[in-house]
C-alpha positions in Angstrom: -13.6 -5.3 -28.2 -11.6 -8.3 -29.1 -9.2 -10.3 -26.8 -6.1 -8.6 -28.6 -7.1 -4.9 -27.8 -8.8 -5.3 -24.2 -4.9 -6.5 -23.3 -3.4 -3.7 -24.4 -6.3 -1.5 -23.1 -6.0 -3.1 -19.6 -2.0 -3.0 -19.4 -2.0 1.0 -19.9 -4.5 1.0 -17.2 -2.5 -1.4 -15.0 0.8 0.6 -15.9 -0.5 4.2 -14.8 -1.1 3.2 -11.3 1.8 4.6 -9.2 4.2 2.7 -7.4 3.2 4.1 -3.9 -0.7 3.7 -4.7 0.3 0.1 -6.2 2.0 -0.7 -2.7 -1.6 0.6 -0.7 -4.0 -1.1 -3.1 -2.1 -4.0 -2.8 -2.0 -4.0 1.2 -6.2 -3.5 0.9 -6.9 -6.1 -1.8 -4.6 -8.3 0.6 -7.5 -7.3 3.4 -10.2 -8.0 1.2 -9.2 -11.4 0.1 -9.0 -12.7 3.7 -12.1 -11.3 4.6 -13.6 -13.9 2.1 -15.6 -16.8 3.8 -14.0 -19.3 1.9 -10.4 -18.9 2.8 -11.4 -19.3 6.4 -12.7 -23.1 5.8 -8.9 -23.5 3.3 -5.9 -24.7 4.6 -3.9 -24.9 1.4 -4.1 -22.1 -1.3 -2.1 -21.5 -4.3 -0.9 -18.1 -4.7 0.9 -16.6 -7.5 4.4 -14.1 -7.1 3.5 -10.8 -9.3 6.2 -9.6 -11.5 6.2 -6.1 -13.7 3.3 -4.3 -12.9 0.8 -6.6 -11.5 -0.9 -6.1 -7.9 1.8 -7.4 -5.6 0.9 -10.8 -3.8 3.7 -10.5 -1.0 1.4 -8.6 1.4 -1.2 -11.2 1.3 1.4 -13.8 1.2 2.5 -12.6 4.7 -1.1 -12.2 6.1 -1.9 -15.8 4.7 1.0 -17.2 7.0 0.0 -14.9 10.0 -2.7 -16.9 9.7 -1.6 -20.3 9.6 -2.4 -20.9 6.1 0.0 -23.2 4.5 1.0 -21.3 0.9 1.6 -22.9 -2.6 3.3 -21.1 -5.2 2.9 -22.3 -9.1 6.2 -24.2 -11.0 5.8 -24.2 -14.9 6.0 -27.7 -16.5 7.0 -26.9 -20.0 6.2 -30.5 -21.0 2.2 -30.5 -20.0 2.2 -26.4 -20.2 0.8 -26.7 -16.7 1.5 -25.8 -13.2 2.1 -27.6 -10.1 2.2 -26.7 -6.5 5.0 -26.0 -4.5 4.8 -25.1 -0.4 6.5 -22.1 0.3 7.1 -20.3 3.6 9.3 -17.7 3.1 9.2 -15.4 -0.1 13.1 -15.4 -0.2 12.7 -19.0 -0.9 11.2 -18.2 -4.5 13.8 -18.8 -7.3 13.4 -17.0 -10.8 11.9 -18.7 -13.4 10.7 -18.1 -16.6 9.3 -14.7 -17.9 11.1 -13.8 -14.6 8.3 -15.1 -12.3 9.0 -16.4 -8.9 8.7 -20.2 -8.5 9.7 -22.8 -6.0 12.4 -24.9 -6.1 10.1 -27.9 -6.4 7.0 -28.2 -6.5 5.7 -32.1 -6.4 1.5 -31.0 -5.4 -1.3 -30.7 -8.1 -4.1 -28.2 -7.7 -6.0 -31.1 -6.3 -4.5 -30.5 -3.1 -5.3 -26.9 -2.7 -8.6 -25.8 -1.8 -8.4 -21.8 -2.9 -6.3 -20.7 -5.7 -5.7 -16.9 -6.2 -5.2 -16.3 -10.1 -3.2 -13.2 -12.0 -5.0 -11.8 -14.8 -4.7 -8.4 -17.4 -8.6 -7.9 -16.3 -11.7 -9.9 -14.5 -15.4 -9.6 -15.7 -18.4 -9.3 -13.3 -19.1 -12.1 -15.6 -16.8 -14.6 -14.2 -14.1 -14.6 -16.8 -10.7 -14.1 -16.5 -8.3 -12.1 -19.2 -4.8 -13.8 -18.8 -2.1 -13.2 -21.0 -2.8 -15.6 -23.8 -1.0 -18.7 -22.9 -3.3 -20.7 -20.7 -1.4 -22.0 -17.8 -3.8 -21.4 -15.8 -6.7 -22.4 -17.6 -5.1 -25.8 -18.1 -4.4 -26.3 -14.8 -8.0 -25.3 -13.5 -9.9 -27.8 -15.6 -9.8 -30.3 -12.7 -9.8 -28.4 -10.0 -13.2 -28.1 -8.4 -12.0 -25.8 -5.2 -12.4 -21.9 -5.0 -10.8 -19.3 -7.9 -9.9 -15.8 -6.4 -9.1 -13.3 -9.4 -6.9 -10.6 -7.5 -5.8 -7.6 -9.5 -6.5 -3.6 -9.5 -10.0 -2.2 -9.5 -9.2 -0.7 -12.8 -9.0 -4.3 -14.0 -12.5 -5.3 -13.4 -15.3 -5.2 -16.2 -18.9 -6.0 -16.6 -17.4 -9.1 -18.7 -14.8 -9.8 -20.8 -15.2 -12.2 -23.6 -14.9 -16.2 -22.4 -14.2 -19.7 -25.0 -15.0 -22.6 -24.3 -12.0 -23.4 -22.7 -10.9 -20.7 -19.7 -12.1 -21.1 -16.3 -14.3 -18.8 -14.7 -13.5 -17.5 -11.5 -15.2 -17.3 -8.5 -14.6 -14.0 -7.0 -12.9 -11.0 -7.9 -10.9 -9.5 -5.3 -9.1 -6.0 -5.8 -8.3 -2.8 -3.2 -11.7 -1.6 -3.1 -13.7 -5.0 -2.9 -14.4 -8.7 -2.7 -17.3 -9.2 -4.9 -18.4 -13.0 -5.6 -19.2 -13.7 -9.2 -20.5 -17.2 -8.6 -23.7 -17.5 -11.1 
């Protein structure tokens, strides 16, 4: 199946999930992602704010803090169609940006500085790759960045693979409400 149709295919999938089961699979996969061994060794990791449908990333934002983690939310920099890094430690703090995502106010870091980034996605292969939503922000942004890649979505978003070019960025685990599972080859 094509990059087109798995899309559509995986955003009916996302979208039939009810909001009260979306609010306790978002709470496990929050769980799951600490329970990672790499975030214990991270003091800086990039997180993204969900909008529509996705998993929601405020409970794991929370635990992240409760843990003395020091949180970086993504700004888009229309010029390089990149990200950079803002620190946020409050989710209030967040301003709307474009496509309605949550962004901080400023956000001078590059990935560089982060040691774990968690990733959004339409669906996640046991393969390693990533299906975003066709823009490449993120793959962009992960070309240098040599630290950890956390794919966090629903279990109905994960695959045996889904198709990866040359360009996207594999990711190193795949973290949703029922598991953790490292992908690493």
């Amino acid at each position: 199946m094509g990059k087109v149709k798995l899309r559509q295919e995986l955003r009916l999938r996302r979208a039939a999930i009810s909001k009260a089961s979306r609010a306790d699979f978002s709470a496990s996969a929050a769980q799951n992602l600490v329970s990672i061994p790499e975030l214990s060794k991270t003091e800086n990791i990039g997180l993204f704010a969900s909008v529509r449908d996705e998993i929601d990333t405020r409970p794991l934002f929370e635990e992240l803090l409760y843990r003395g983690k020091n949180v970086f939310f993504p700004r888009m920099q229309k010029q390089s169609q990149s990200l950079s890094w803002g620190r946020i430690e409050a989710w209030d703090a967040l301003v709307r940006g474009p496509m309605g995502i949550g962004q901080p106010v400023e956000a001078p870091n590059g990935s560089s500085e982060l040691g774990l980034i968690v990733v959004p996605g339409l669906g996640f292969g046991l393969n390693g790759g990533r299906l975003g939503y066709g823009a490449g922000w993120y793959d962009r942004t992960l070309e240098l960045f040599d630290g950890v890649v956390v794919g966090l979505g629903f279990e109905c978003q994960v695959l045996d693979g889904v198709p990866v070019e040359e360009h996207d960025h594999l990711v190193d685990w795949i973290v949703t409400e029922l598991r953790a599972v490292s992908v690493k080859e």
